[in-house]
C-alpha positions as CSV (number, residue, x, y, z in Angstrom):
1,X,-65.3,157.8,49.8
2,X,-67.3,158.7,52.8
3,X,-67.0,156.6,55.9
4,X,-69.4,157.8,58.7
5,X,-69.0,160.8,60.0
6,X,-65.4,161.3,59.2
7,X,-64.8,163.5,56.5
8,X,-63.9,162.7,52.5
9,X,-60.5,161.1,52.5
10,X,-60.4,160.8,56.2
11,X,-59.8,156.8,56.1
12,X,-57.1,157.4,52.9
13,X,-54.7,159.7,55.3
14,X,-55.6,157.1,58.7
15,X,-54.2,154.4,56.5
16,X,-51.2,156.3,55.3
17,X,-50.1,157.2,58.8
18,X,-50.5,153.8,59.9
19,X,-47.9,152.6,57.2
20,X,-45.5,155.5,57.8
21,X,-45.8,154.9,61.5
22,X,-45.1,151.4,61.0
23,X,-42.4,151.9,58.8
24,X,-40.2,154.3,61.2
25,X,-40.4,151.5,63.9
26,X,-38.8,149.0,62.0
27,X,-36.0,151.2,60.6
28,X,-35.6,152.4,64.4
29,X,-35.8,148.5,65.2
30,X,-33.2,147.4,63.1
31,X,-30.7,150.5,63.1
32,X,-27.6,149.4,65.1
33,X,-27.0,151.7,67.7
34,X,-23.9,152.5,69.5
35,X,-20.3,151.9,69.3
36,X,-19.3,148.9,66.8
37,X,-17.4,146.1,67.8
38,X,-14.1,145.5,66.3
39,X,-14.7,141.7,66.2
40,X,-17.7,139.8,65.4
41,X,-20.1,138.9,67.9
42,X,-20.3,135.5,66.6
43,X,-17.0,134.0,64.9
44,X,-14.6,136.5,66.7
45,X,-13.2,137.7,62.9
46,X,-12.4,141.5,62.4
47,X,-15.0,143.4,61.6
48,X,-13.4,146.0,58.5
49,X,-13.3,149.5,59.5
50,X,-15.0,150.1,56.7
51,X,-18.3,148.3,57.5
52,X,-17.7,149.6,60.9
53,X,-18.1,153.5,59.6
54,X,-21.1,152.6,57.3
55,X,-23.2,151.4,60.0
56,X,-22.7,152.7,63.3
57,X,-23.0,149.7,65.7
58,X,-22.8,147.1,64.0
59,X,-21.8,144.0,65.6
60,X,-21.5,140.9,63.6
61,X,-19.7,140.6,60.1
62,X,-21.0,140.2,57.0
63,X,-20.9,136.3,56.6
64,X,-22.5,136.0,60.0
65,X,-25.2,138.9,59.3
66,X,-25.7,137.4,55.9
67,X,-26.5,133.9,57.5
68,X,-28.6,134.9,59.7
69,X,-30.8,136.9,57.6
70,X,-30.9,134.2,55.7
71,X,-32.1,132.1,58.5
72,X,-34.7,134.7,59.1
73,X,-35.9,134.5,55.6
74,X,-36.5,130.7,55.8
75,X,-38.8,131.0,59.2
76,X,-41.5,131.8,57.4
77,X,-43.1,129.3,55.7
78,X,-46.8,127.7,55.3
79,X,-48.5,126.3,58.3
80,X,-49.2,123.3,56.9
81,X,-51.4,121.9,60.4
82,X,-53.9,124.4,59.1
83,X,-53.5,123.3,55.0
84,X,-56.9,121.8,53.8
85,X,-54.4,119.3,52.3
86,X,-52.6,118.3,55.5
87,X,-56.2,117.9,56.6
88,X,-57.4,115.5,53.6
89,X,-53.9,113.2,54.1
């Protein structure tokens, strides 16, 4: 596909970098950095040495990093204010 002046496949390989780009800032965003606590951040329990030497840095344990990715997960959602439905009501 042409596009312009840019060459055959020119928007293909844009696109592709944009996605790898994007991807190496979130793993850089959520890699842990650092020593790792020995207690949790939040709840003061031990963190296991073992979770400790998997990921460098870490800081909460894995009841408190479980809940709150799972408050993360439940942020999103639909905005109903913009809904046609809410609208209609």
């Amino acid at each position: 596909m042409a596009g312009g002046w840019s060459r055959d496949g020119a928007v293909n390989e844009q696109i592709e970098a944009s996605i790898a780009e994007e991807l190496a800032r979130m793993k850089a965003r959520r890699a842990p950095v650092g020593e790792s606590l020995t207690h949790c951040a939040d709840c003061d329990e031990p963190i296991p040495e073992a979770r400790r030497q998997a990921i460098p840095g870490v800081k909460l344990c894995i009841d408190c990093a479980a809940e709150r990715q799972g408050r993360e997960l439940r942020r999103g959602g639909i905005n109903r204010r913009g809904s046609k439905d809410s609208q209609l009501k």
